[in-house]
N, C-alpha and C positions, 0 to 999 in steps of 0.2 A: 857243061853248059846248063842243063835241067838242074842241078842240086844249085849253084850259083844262080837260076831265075828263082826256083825253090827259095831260097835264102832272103834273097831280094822282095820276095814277097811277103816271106814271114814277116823281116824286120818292119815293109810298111804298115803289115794289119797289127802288130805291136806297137807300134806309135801311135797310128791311126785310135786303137784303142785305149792307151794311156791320156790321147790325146781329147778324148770324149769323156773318159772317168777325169779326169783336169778340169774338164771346161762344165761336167755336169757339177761339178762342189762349190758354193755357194757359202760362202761366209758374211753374216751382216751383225755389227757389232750396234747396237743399241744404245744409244746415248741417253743416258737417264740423269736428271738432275735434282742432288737431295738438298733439302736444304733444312735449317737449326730453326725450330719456330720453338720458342721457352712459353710456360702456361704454370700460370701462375694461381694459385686459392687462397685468395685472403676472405673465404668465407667460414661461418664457424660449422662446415659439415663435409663430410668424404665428396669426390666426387669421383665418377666414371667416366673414363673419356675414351669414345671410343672413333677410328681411324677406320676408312677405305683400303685396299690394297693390301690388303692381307695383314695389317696388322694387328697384335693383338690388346685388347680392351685394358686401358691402364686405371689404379686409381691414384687418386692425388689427395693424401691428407689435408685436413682443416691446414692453413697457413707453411703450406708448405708449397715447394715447385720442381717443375721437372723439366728437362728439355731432349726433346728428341727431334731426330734425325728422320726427314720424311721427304718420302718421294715429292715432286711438283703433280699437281693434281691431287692429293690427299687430300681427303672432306675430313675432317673433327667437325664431332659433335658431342654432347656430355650431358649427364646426367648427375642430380642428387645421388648417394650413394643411402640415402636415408627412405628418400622415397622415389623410386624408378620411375616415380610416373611422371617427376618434377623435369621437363627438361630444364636444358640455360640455353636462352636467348642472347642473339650474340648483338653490341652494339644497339643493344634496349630497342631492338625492333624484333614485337610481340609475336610477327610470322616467319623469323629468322635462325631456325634450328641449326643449322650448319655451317661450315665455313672451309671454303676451298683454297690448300695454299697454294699461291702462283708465286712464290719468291723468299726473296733475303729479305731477314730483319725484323720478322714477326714477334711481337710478345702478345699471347694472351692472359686478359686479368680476371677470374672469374670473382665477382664479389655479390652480394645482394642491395638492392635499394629498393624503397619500398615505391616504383612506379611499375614496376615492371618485375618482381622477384630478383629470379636470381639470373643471373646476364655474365656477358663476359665482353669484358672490352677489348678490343682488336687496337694495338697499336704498331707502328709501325717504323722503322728507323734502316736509314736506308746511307 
């Protein structure tokens, strides 16, 4: 009768305790959403463009393009690859250093014109 309460007992503090290591593990899966934003240099000089979230600083040849794959929330911002200190203004407004993507469909156009240097237009298709 002792070795059967024995028994009875063990198997509850065996569950009881499987049943605490079960309930203590926590699983949370993250929903991250990337999206394709293409960038484009139709100007005549390298440029640097650099990303938030740990990615790493890219350049984009004179009249060439790239497209990457970026978290939502990523800021781009860019620079002359001629002279670091030039940044590009984005949408020709002169206190407009960066750009946050929130979505699908982005093309960035970096080009020069002479109101504002060098700039990048922001368009969008959706």
């Amino acid at each position: 009768m002792k070795r059967m309460l024995k028994n009875k007992w063990l198997s509850v503090g065996v569950c009881l305790f499987l049943a605490l290591i079960i309930s203590s593990c926590t699983i949370t899966v993250e929903s991250v959403e990337y999206f394709n934003v293409t960038i484009q240099n139709t100007t005549m000089t390298h440029m640097v463009v650099s990303f938030t979230e740990g990615y790493l600083d890219r350049v984009i040849n004179a009249s060439d393009q790239q497209t990457f794959s970026l978290r939502k929330g990523t800021i781009i911002s860019a620079i002359t690859n001629t002279n670091p200190a030039t940044h590009f203004v984005f949408n020709s407004d002169p206190t407009q250093f960066n750009f946050e993507l929130d979505g699908v469909g982005y093309t960035l156009v970096a080009e020069w014109n002479i109101a504002v240097g060098y700039n990048i237009r922001v368009t969008r298709v959706l």
